[in-house]
C-alpha positions in Angstrom: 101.3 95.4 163.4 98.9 93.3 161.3 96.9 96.1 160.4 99.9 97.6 158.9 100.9 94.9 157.0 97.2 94.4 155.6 97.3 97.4 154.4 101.1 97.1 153.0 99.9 94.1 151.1 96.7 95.7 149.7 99.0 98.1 148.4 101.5 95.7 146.9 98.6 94.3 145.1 96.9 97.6 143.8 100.6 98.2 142.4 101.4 95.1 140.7 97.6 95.2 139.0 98.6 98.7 137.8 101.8 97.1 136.2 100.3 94.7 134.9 97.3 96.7 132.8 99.7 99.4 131.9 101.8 96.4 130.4 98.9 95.4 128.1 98.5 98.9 126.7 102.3 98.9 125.5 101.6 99.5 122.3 99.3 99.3 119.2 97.9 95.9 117.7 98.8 95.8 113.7 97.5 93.4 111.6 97.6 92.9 107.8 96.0 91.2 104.6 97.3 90.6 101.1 95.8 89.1 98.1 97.1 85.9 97.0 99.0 85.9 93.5 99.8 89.5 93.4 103.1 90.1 91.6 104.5 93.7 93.6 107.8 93.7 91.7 105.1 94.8 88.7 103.9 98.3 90.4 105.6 101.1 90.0 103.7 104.0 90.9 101.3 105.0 93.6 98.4 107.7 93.9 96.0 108.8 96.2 92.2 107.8 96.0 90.3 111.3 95.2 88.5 111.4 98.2 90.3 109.6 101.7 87.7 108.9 104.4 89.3 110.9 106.6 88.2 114.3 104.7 84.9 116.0 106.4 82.8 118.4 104.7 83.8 118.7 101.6 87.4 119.7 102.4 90.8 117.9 103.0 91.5 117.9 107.1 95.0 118.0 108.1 94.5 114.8 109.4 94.0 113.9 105.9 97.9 115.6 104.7 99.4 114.1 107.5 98.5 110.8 106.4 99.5 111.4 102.8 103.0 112.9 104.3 103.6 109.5 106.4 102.4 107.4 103.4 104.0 109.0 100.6 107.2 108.8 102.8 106.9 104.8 103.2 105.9 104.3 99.9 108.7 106.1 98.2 110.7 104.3 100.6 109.5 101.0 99.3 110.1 102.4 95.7 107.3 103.8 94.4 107.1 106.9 92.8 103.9 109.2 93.4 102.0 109.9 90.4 99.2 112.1 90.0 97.7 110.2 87.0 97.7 106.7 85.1 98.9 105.2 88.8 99.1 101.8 89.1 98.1 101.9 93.2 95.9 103.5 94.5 96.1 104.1 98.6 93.1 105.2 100.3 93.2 105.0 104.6 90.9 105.8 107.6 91.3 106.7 111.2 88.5 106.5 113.8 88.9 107.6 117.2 86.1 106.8 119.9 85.6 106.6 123.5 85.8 103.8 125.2 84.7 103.1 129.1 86.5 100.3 131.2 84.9 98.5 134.2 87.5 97.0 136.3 87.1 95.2 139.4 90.0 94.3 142.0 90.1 92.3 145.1 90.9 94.0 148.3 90.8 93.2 152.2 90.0 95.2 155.0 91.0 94.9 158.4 87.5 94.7 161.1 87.7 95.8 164.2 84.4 94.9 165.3 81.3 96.6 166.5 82.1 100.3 167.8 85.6 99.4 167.5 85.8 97.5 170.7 89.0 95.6 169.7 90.9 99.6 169.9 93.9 98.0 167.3 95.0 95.9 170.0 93.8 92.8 168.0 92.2 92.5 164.5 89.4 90.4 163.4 89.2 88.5 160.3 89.8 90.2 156.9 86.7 91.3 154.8 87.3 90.4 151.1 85.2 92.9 149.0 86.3 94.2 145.0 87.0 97.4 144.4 85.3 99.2 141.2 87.1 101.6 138.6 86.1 102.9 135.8 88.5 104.0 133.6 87.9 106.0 130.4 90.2 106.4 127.2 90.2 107.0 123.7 91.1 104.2 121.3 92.2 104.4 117.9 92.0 102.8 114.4 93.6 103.1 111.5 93.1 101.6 108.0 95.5 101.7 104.8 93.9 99.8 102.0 96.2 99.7 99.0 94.1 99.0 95.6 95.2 97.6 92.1 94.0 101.4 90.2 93.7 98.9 86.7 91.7 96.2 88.6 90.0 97.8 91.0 91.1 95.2 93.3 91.8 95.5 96.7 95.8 94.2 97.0 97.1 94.9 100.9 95.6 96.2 103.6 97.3 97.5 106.7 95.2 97.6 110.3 96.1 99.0 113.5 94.1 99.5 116.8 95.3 100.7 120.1 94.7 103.0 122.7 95.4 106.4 122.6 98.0 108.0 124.7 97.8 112.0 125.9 101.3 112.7 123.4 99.7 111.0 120.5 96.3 113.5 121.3 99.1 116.4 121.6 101.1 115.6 118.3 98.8 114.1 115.7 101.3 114.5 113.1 104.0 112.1 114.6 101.6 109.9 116.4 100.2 109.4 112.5 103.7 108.8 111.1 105.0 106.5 113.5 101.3 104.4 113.4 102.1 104.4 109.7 105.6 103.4 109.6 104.4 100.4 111.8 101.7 99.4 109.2 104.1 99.3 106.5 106.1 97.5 108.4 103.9 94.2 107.1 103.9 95.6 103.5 104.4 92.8 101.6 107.6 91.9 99.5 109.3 94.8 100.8 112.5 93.3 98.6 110.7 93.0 95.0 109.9 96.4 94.7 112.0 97.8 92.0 114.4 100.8 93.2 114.8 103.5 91.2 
């Protein structure tokens, strides 16, 4: 009987730990910066920069397009009319996916019985407290939307978000990209004093 409730509890245990890290991971970290003093009411149009860091080899990805889909999408959302020349912004983004290793450790307790298991499971010794070690792979991901002043060169907004990859996002990088977008722009700032068409 205590053995089976040892072994119950180390259970209950290894499930609430599991709840607990999956409820970390619930969803990407977004951060953003603006520059003080910047007047957004005054832009009306945006482009792209020539050559996005997520291009490779000389060539546009379609990584790259389903960035400028998402992008384009929130910015003529916010009121901004794309314009191949004379724009006043200028959006140029990044993505970086890398693998990442996880060393986790959890307490568990095993029942001893003793030497050549002379107690049989008619009686159970004291528990053994030892940690149990995972290692847990995954990919994380990055993404960067800077937004530049094209007359200035200045950097005006920029847009961050980090979190770990999930298996659908790997699947379906076009809507994993639009919906990582949509929460960037979420932080754009003075969403309001952009002039509507």
């Amino acid at each position: 009987m205590l053995l089976k409730n040892m072994k119950q509890l180390v259970i209950t245990c290894a499930a609430v730990a599991t709840l607990v890290i999956t409820g970390c991971a619930s969803g990407p970290k977004v951060r953003s910066d603006a520059a003080e003093n910047i007047n957004f009411s005054s832009y009306k149009t945006f482009a792209f920069m020539p050559e996005p860091a997520t291009d490779k080899a000389g060539y546009a990805t379609l990584v790259t397009q389903h960035f400028k889909d998402a992008i384009s999408a929130e910015m003529t959302a916010l009121g901004y009319q794309y314009s191949e020349t004379n724009a006043d912004l200028l959006v140029n983004f990044n993505s970086n996916v890398e693998n990442r290793t996880d060393i986790r450790s959890m307490p568990t307790a095993n029942v001893h019985y003793g030497y050549y298991n002379y107690r049989r499971g008619i009686y159970a010794g004291f528990p053994l407290h030892n940690n149990d070690i995972d290692t847990i792979r995954y990919k994380y991901g990055t993404v960067n939307i800077d937004v530049v002043d094209a007359a200035q060169k200045q950097l005006v907004w920029e847009g961050v978000s980090e979190g770990t990859l999930k298996k659908s996002d790997l699947e379906n990088p076009k809507q994993a990209i639009a919906e990582v977008v949509g929460l960037i722009f979420q932080q754009y700032p003075s969403r309001k004093s952009v002039p509507q068409s």
